[in-house]
N, C-alpha and C positions, 0 to 999 in steps of 0.2 A: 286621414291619418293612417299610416301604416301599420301593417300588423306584427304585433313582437316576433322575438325570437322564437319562445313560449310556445304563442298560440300557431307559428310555422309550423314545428316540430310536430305539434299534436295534431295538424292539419295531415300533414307528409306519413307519419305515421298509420293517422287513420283508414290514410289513401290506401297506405303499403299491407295493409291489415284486410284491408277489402282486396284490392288486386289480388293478394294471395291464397286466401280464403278459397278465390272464382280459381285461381291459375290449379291450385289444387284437385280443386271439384274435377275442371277440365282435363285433370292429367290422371283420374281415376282415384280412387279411396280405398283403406284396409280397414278391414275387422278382424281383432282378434275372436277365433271362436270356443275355444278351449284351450285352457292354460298347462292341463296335463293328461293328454293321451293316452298314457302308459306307455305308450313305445314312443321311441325313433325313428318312424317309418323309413324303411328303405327303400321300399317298393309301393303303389299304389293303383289301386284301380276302382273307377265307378262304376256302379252294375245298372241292369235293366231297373230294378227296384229302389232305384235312387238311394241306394248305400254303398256304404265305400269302405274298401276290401282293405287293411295295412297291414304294413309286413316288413319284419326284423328280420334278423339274421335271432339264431337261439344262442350261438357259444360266445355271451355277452352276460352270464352270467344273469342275478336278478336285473329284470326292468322295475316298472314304477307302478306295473297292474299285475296282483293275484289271480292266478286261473279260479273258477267260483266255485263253489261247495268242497276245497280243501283238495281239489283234483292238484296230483302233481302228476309229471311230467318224470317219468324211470325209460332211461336211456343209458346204457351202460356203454355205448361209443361216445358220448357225447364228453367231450374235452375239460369244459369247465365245472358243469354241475351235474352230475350224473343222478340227479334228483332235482329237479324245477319243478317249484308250484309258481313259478311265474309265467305271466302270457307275454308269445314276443309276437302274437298277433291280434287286431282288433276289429271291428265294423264300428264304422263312424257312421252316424246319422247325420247329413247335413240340417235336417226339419230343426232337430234341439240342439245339435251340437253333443252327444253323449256317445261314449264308448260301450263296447262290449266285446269284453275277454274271445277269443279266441283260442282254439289248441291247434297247434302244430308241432310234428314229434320228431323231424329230422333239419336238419341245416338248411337252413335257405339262404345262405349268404352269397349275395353277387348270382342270384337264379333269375329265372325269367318267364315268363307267360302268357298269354292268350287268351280272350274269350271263344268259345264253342258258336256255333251257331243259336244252342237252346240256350245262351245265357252262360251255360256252364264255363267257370272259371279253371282251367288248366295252367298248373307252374311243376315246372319243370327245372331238376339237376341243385347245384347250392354248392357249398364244399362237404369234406370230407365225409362222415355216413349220408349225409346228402345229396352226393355229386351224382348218382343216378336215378334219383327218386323222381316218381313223380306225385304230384298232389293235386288233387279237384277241391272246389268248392260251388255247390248250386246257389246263387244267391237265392235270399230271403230278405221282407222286408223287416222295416225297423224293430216289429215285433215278434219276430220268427227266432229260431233256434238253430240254423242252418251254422254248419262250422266245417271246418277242414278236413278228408279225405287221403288216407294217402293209401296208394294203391298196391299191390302185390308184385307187380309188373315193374319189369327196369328198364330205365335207358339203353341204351347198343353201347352208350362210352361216357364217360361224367361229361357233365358241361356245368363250367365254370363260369363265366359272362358271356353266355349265349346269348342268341336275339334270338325271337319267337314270330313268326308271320304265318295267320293264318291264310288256308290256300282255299282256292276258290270254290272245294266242294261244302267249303262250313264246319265239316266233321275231320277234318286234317289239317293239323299244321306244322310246319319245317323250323326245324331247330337248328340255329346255322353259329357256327364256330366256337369259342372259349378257348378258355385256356389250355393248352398243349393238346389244342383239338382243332384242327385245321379241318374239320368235315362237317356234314351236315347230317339230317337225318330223323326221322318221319313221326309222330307221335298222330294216331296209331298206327304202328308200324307196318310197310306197306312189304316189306319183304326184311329177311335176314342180311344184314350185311348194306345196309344203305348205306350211303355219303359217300357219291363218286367225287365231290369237287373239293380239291386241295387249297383250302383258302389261304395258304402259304406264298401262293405267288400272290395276295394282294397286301405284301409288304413286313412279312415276318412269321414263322409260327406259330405265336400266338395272339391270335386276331380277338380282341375282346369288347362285347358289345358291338360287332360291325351294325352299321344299318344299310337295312333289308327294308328294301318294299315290294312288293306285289305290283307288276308292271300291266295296263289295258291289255296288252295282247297277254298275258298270264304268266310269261317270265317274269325274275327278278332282278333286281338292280341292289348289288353287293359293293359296299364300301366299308375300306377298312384303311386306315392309319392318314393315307392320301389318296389309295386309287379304287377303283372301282369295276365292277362287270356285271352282265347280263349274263345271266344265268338259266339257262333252261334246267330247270329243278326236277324235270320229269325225265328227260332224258339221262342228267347227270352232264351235260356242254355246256362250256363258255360258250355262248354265242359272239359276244364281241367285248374288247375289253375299251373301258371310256380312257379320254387324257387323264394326269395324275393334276389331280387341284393343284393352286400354287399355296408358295408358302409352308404353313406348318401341320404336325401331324394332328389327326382330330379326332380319333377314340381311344379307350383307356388305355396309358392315364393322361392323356392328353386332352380329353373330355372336352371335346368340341360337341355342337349337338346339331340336329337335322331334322327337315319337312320335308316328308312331300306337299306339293303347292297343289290345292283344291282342283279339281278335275273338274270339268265346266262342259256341259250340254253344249255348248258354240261348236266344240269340235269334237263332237259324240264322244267326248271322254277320252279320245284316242292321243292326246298331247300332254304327257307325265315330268313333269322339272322338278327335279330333287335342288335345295336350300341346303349346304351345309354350312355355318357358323362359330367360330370361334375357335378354342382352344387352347391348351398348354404353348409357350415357345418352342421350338425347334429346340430338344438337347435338354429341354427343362428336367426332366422326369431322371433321364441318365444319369445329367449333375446331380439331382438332389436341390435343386436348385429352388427353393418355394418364393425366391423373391422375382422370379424372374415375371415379365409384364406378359400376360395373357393375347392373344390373340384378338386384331378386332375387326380382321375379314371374314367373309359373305362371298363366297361360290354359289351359283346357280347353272345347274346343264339340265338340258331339253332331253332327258334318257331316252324317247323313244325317235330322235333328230338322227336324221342321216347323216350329217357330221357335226356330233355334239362336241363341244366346247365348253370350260367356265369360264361365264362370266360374271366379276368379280366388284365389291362395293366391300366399305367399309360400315363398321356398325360404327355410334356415337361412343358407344363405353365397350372395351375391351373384357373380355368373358370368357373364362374357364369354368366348366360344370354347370352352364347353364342348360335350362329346358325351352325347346322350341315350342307352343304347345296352338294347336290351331286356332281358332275363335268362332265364333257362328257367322261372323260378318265377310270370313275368309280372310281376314289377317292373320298374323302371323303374333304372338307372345313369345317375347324373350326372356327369360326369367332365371332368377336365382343365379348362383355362383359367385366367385371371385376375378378380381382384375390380375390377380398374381398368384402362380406357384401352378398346380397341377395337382391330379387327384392323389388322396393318400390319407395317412392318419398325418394332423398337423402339417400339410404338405403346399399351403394353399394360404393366403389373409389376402386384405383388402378388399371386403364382401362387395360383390353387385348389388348395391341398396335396390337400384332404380331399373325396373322392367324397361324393357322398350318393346314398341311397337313398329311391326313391317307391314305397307301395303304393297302386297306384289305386283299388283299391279300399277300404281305408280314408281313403284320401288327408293319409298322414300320410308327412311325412320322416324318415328317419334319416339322421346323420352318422358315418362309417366311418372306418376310419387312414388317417390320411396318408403320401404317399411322398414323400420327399425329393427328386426329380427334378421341376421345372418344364415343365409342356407346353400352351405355348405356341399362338405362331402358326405355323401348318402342321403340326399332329399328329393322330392320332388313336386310334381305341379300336374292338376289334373285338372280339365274342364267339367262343372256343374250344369245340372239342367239348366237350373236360371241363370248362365250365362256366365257366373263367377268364374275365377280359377283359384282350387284349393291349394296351399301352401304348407308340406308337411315334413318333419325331419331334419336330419344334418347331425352327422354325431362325427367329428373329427378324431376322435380317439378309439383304442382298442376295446374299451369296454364304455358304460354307461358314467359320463365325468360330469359332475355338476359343476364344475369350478373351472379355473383358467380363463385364457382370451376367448376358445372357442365352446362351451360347456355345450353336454349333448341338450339336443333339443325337442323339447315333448310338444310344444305351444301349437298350435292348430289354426291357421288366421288363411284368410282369403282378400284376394283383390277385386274388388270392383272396376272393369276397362268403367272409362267414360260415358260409354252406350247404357249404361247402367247408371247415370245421374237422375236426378229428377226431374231435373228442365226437359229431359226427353221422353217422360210419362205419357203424356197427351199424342205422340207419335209412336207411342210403343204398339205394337201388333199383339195381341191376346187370343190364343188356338183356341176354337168352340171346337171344332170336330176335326176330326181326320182319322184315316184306316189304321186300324192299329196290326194288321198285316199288309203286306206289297208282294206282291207279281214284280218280275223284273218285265220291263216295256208297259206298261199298266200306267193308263192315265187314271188318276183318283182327281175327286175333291178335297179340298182345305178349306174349312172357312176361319173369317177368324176377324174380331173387332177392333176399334182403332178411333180413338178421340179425333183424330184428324188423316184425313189422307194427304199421302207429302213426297211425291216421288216415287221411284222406283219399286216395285216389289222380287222379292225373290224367293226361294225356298231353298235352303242349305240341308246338308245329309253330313253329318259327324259321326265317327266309329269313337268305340270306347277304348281305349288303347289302354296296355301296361305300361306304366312307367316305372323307370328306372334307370341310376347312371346317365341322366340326361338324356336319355332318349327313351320313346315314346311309342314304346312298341305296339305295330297295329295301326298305328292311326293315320286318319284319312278324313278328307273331306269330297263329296259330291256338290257342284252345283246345277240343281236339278231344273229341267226348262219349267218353266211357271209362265200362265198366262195372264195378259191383262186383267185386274181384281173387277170384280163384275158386282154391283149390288143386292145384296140376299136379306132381306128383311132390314131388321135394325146391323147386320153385320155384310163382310163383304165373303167371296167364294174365289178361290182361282183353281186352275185345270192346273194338276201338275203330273210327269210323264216321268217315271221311276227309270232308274238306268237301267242300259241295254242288257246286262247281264254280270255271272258270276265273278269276271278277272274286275270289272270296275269295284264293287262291292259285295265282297262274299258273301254269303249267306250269315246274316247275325242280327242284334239288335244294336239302333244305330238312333240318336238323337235329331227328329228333325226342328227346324228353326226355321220361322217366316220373320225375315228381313225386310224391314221399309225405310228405306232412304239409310244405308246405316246403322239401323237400331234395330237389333234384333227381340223376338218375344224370347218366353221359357220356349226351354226345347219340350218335347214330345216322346217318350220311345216309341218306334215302327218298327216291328221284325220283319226283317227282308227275307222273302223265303225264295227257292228256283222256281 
């Protein structure tokens, strides 16, 4: 006898309910982790201490967190409220998920920043009494009182959306372009009068957010709109200028975003390929144009290749204002943004629900689950010890808007990649030990346990980068030589050989990760010293 209609359906359902269920799992998972931050984060950064640094802009009038014990905030440049008892910054605790107020007393909108060697957190420039400030913060952990700094000391010229790259002494780093600021120039300052290179010839006056990376031989690699150069930062020379990508333009407000691709012991770190991604349309930002379809090509050039070229792929889903953000496994995370419009207040819809995934080395995409939270303009994406990537911000309007299509966003959630399922428990790597300082060339021990051994091992090296603006200031990954895992009691040991020196990995603290077949453990902080 055959079976009904009925019992079809609930069969085909059932099926469709399981499939999915798995298809999910496999394509990664969200958590919401707080529902209200107090801020909008615009900026973000995770410290040595496993807390996470957030950061507004101030002339946004009240946010959604009082500063504590009645402290206000008397600023008589300040635009909007020349009296704030509210915080527009905060430290997030990933452990519990809870905030804590923050003071900051001058403008930080569209700024930018760097960790120091000791941890210490450097943000630099914002708008208007902000545009040449600078600000420290030492982190602390979840229970410490550590809070924001601002310094006596000024910038040489405002910087609007600068990029921040620290240089290979640890204790310096280069602040390269912003708005109606075509130069660079030195925080702590190495003389009077710095910023020999006019970043105007890389496609207009005002170059904002270019991305900068730190190049193995210790130059830099400066891209701005479409082109790019090598940059001797010491001398003040263009060394050489790269081809112009194809296609469309890709920093603000065109808000395309970029990697550099993990630097790998194979070729002593000496072979550097910059990723850049997406974007506004060609013309979008001029017109005004928010409906126009985003970008959904993929440049890659070999920066330190004697005749580098890009070469070009497209992504699955088209992307404006999205973050590139590394992973421990050496992937690549593509996240947040829109399919349409370009950066701006209201200037942007049709949210990129669904991250995707690059292995650069296959150089093949995958597409992940979507979260139901749109993130926008002014958000970002930062890698967790255990692995996560945190999810914060998006405020499309001029001030704090609860309401509309796009309402600002407080909600705090994280994605799980897949490597982080359960099914891969039993293959997960678990750190028992390792150095919690490094020698550059310094071979150490790692040990570390493992329900099963399964392949490959490796040992990855992750910088903590600023983020903001879709890009991801600072960040880096090393893939460090690691040897065959050797048996050590009930756990295993491998020999691993720290990079050759300061241009591959500046002096700082840097997350490390043992990878087996794939799945990475939690990371580690290591302070790499000279």
């Amino acid at each position: 006898m055959g079976l009904s209609k009925t019992t079809l359906v609930v069969l085909v359902t059932l099926q469709c309910l399981l499939s999915c269920a798995y298809l999910v799992a496999a394509q990664g998972s969200w958590a919401l982790l707080n529902k209200n931050a107090g801020i909008s984060s615009m900026h973000t950064a995770v410290t040595h201490m496993n807390t996470v640094i957030m950061l507004d802009r101030t002339n946004i009038g009240p946010s959604a967190i009082k500063l504590p014990n009645g402290r206000c905030r008397q600023q008589a440049a300040e635009r909007i409220s020349k009296t704030d008892c509210y915080a527009h910054s905060v430290m997030f605790n990933p452990a519990n998920n809870q905030v804590r107020p923050l003071y900051v007393y001058t403008d930080t909108w569209c700024s930018s920043g760097q960790f120091f060697d000791n941890g210490r957190m450097v943000q630099t420039g914002g708008d208007f009494e902000g545009n040449r400030k600078i600000r420290t913060l030492q982190p602390c952990g979840a229970g410490g009182n550590c809070d924001w700094v601002e310094l006596g000391e000024n910038l040489a010229t405002g910087r609007w959306y600068a990029s921040n790259q620290l240089l290979p002494s640890g204790i310096r780093q280069i602040i390269v372009g912003g708005r109606n600021t075509p130069s660079y120039e030195f925080y702590p300052k190495r003389k009077a009068g710095e910023g020999f290179f006019n970043l105007g010839m890389l496609g207009g006056y005002n170059n904002l957010y270019p991305f900068v990376y730190l190049l193995p031989n210790g130059d830099l690699f400066i891209f701005a709109v479409r082109n790019s150069v090598q940059l001797n930062w010491n001398s003040g020379k263009v060394v050489r200028g790269y081809p112009q990508i194809p296609g469309n333009p890709r920093n603000y407000p065109s808000a395309g975003s970029a990697a550099m691709l993990p630097l790998t012991w194979q070729t002593n770190f000496g072979f550097a390929e910059i990723m850049v991604c997406g974007g506004a349309a060609t013309g979008a930002s001029n017109s005004g144009n928010a409906n126009a379809p985003a970008s959904d090509s993929c440049g890659r050039i070999v920066a330190t290749a004697g005749k580098p070229n890009w070469a070009m792929q497209n992504m699955p889903i088209r992307r404006v204002m999205g973050d590139m953000i590394i992973l421990p496994t050496g992937d690549i995370l593509i996240i947040n943004g829109a399919q349409n419009g370009y950066q701006g207040w209201g200037k942007a819809n049709n949210p990129a629900l669904n991250p995707v995934n690059y292995n650069p080395t296959k150089k093949q995409f995958q597409v992940y689950a979507k979260t139901n939270i749109p993130r926008l303009y002014h958000s970002t994406a930062n890698l967790l010890a255990d692995g996560r990537v945190l999810l914060a911000g998006s405020n499309t309007h001029q001030f704090y808007t609860y309401n509309g299509q796009y309402p600002t966003e407080l909600r705090v959630e994280a994605f799980s990649p897949p490597y982080l399922g359960a099914g891969f428990n039993g293959v997960r790597p678990a750190i028992q030990a390792y150095p919690k300082q490094i020698k550059y060339k310094q071979v150490f021990v790692m040990t570390f346990t493992v329900g099963r051994r399964a392949g490959g091992v490796e040992v990855n090296m992750n910088s903590a980068p600023y983020v903001t603006h879709s890009f991801a200031q600072g960040q880096r990954q090393m893939k460090l030589k690691t040897s065959v895992p050797a048996k050590a009691g009930n756990a295993w040991s491998v020999q691993v050989t720290a990079v050759p020196g300061n241009t591959i990995a500046p002096p700082a603290y840097y997350l490390l990760f043992v990878v087996q077949n794939g799945i990475p453990s939690k990371g580690v902080w290591v302070k790499q010293n000279n």
